[in-house]
C-alpha positions in Angstrom: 38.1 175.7 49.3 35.3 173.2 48.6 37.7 171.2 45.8 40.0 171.1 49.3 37.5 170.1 51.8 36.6 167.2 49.5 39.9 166.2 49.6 40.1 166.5 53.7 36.8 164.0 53.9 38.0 161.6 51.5 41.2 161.2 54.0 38.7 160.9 57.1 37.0 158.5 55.2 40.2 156.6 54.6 41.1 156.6 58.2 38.3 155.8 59.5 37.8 152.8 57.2 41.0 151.8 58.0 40.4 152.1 61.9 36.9 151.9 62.8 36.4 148.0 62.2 39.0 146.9 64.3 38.1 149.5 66.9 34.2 148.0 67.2 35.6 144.1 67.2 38.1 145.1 70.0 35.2 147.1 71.9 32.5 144.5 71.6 33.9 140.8 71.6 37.1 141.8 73.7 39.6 141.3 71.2 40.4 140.9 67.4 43.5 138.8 65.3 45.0 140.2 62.8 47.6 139.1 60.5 51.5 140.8 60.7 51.2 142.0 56.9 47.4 143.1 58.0 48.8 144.8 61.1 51.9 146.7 59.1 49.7 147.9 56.7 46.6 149.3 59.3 49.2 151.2 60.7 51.2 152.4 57.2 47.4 153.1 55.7 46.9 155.3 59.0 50.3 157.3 58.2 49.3 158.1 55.1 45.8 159.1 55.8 47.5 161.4 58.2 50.2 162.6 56.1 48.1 163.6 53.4 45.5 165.8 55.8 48.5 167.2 57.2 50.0 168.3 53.8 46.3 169.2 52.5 45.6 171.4 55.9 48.8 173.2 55.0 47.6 174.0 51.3 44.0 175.1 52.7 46.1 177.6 54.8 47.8 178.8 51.6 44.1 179.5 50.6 43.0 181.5 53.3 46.0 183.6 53.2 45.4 184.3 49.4 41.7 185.4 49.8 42.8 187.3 52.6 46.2 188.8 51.8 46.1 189.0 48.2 42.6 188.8 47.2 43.6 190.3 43.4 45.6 187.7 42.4 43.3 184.7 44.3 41.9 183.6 41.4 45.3 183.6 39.0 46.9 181.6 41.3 45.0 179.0 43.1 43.5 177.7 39.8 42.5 174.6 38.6 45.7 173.1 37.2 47.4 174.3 40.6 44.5 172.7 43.1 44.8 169.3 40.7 48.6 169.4 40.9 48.5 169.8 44.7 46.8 167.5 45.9 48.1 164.8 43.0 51.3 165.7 44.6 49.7 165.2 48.6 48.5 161.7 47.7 52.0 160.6 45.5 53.7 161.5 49.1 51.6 159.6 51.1 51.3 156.6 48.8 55.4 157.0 49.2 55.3 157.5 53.6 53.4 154.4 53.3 55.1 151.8 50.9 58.5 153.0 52.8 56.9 152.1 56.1 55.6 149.0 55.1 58.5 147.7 53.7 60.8 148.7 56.8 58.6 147.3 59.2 57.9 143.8 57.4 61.6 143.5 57.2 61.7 143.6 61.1 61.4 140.0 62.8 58.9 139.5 65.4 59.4 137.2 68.2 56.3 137.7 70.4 54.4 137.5 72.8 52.3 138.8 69.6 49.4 140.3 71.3 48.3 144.5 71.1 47.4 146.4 73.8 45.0 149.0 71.9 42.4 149.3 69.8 44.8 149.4 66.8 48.1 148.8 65.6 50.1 151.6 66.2 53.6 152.5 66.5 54.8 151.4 69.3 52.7 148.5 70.1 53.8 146.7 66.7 57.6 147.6 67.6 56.9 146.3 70.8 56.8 142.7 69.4 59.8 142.7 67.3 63.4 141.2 68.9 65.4 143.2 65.8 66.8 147.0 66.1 63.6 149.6 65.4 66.3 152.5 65.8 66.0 153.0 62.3 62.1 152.8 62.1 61.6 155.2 64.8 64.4 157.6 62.4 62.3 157.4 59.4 59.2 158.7 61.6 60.5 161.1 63.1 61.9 162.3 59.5 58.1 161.9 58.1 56.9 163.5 61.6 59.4 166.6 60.3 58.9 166.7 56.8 54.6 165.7 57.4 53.6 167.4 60.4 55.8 170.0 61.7 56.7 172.0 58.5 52.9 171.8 57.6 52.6 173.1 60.7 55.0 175.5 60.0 53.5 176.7 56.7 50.1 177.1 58.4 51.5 179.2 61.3 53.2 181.6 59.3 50.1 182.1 56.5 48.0 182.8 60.1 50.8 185.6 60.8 50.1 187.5 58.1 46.1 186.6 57.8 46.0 188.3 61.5 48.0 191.1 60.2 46.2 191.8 57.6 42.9 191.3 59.6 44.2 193.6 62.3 44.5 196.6 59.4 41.1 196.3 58.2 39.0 199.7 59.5 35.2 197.9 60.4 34.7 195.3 62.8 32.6 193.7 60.7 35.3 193.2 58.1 37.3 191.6 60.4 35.0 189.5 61.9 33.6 188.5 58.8 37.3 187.8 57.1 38.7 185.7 60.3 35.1 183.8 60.5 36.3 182.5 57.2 39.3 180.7 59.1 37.5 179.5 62.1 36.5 176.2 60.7 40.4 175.7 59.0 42.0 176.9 62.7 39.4 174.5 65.1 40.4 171.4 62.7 44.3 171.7 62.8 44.0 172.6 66.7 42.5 169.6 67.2 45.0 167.1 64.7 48.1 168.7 65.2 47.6 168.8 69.0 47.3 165.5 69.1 50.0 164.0 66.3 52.5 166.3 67.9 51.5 165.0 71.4 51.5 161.2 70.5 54.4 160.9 68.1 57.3 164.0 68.6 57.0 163.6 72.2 58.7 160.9 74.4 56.3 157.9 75.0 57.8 157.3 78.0 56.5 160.4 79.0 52.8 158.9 78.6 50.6 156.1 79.9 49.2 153.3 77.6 45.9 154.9 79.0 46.8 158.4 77.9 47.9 157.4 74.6 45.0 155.2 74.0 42.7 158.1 74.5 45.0 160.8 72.4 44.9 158.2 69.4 41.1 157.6 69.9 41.2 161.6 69.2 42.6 161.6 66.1 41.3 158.4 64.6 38.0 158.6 65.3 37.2 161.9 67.0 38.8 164.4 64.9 37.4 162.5 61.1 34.2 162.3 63.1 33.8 166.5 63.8 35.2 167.6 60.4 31.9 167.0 58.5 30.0 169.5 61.4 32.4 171.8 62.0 32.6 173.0 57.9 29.4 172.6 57.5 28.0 174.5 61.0 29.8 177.3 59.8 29.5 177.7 55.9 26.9 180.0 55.3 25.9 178.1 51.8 25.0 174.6 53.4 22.9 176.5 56.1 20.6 178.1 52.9 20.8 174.6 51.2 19.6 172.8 54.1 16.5 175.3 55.6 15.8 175.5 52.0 15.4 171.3 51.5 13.8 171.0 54.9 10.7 174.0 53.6 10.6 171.7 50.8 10.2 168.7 53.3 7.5 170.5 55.4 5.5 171.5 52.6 5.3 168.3 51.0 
């Protein structure tokens, strides 16, 4: 789990890199330019920072269910080679979504008016500009959205159907508290990114506001990387120790 979660702040770091700066010019001087190939690849770099969490969220699930469901053969099977191969296989797909995206979208001709209205350039806003058909953009997302999101998604709702069921047989309430307390952190991070994503980009966006989506993209771009870091550590039991311990080391110094 902690090889994983290393994995899960590297693409919060990404994303936020990738976000953040553009975010604070647009905030505090009213504005920012960016190039087209600059602009295609914010938004690319953004769906494979995405994709990746998604696809590593889904694997973390397959942990939890392991350690819960099948605690005997936990350590056989989630072992170094196959946490190494995961996630070399997470990042290959992402690297993929996003060279695939950027090539489809620079290949699009934009005719104007050239100018973003968000923080960032997203989706639609970049389509927005462009005078040639995005019919088969908005196809390749919504197969990424599938093959990214939803059956990660998927994956992570059916390991959580047999967690609970397995949780549920357990005799003590203290074993079931203290076996689902080891998901809460897991469950409270993909409530917050996958209710989002799926709000944003599987659901109509004539549906939404520019405000609305503004605020649902500020969510998972900056919010959600933002949380991550407190809500593993508030609730992992060894960080707690390691950090009373350093601050009694503090104090008596």
């Amino acid at each position: 789990m902690y090889f994983f979660i290393t994995q899960l702040s590297l693409c919060d770091i990404l994303l936020t890199t990738d976000i953040v700066p553009t975010l604070l010019l647009t905030v505090l001087y009213g504005g920012s330019s960016v190039t087209l190939i600059g602009c295609i690849f914010q938004f690319s770099f953004l769906v494979m920072s995405e994709s990746s969490e998604c696809l590593l969220l889904s694997v973390m699930s397959y942990d939890r269910y392991l350690a819960i469901c099948n605690p005997l053969r936990y350590k056989a099977i989630m072992n170094h080679m196959f946490c190494a191969a995961s996630v070399t296989i997470i990042w290959l797909v992402g690297l993929t979504v996003m060279l695939l995206l950027m090539i489809s979208m620079y290949d699009l001709y934009y005719c104007g008016p050239h100018v973003i209205d968000h923080f960032y350039c997203d989706l639609e806003p970049i389509l927005q500009l462009s005078c040639s058909d995005t019919s088969r953009i908005h196809i390749q997302i919504l197969i990424i959205g599938v093959l990214n999101v939803v059956c990660p998604f998927l994956i992570i709702g059916m390991s959580y159907v047999y967690i609970v069921v397995t949780i549920m047989k357990i005799p003590s309430t203290t074993g079931r508290h203290k076996s689902f307390s080891t998901c809460s952190s897991h469950l409270t991070v993909v409530s917050m990114l996958y209710g989002t994503l799926i709000t944003v980009y599987m659901f109509p966006t004539n549906g939404q506001t520019q405000t609305l989506s503004k605020v649902l993209s500020l969510i998972y771009t900056v919010l959600t990387p933002l949380l991550n870091p407190i809500i593993y550590t508030l609730r992992n039991k060894d960080f707690t120790k390691a950090f009373h311990k350093h601050k009694f080391r503090i104090i008596k110094s």
